[in-house]
Legacy VTK file of the C-alpha trace (Angstrom):
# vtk DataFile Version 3.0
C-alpha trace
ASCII
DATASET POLYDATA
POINTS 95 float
112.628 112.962 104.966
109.452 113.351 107.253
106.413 111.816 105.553
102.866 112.104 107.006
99.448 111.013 106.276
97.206 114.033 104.622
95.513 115.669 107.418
91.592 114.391 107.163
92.707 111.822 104.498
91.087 108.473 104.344
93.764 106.723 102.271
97.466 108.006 101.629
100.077 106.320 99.672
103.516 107.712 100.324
106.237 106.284 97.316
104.769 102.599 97.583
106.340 100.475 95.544
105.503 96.608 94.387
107.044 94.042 92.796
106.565 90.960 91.742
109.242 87.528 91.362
109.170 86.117 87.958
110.521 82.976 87.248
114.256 82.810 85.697
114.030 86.235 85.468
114.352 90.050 86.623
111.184 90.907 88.999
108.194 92.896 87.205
107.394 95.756 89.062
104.145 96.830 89.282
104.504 99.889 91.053
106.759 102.460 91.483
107.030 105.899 93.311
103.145 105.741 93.607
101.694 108.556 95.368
97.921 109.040 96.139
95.582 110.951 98.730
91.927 109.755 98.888
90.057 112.091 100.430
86.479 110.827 102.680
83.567 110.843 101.520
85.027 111.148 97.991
84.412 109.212 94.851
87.895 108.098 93.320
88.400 106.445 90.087
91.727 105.001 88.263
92.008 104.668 85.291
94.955 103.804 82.835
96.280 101.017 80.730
96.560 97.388 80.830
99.239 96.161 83.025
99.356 100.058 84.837
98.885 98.497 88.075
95.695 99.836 88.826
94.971 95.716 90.354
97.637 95.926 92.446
97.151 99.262 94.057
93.501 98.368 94.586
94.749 95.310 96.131
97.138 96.971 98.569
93.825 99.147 99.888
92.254 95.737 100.602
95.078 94.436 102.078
95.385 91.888 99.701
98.996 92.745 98.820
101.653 94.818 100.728
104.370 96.751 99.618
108.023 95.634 98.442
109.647 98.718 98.412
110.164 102.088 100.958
106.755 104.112 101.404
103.991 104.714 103.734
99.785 103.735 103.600
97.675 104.544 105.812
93.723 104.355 106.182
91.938 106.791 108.398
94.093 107.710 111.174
95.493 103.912 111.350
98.787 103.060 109.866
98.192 99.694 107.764
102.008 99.031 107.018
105.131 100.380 107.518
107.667 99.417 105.223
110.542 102.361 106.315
111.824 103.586 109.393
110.856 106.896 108.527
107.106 105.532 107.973
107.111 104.206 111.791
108.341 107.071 113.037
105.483 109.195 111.492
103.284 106.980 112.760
104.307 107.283 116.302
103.935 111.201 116.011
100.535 111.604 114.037
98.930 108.719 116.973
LINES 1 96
95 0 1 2 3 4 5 6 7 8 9 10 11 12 13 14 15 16 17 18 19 20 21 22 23 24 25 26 27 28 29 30 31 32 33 34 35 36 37 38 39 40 41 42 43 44 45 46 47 48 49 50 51 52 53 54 55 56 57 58 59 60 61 62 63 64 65 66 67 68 69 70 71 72 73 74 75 76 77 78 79 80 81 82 83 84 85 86 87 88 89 90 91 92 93 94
């Protein structure tokens, strides 16, 4: 599966996934199959629930957490993690 970064997009989450260890248990995720294009010079908002994950994916913008599972993210034209082969080798071809 090829995945690529919107064209013009400023951020673009491809199927990011996050979870999180939990002592003497099964790990929480926080995120799964999350997909979202950000457009520039746009306004987004997210909204949902309590424990939705909207922390966590604000976090991964930031930089403040990374990804556990496959999926691409990308700010601007600059690929901030890869976390799948098939994420490096878009990279390589949108450069």
């Amino acid at each position: 599966m090829r995945v690529e970064q919107a064209q013009g997009a400023a951020i673009t989450f491809d199927r990011v996934e996050k979870s999180f260890a939990q002592k003497g248990g099964a790990p929480v995720m926080a995120l799964a199959d999350c997909s979202l294009t950000v457009e520039p010079g746009t306004i987004t908002g997210i909204i949902g629930r309590s424990g939705a994950g909207k922390s966590t994916l604000l976090r991964m913008v930031n930089g403040l957490e990374r990804p556990t599972g496959a999926g691409c993210w990308s700010a601007g034209a600059t690929w901030a993690r890869r976390r799948a082969p098939s994420c490096a080798r878009s990279a390589a071809r949108s450069a």
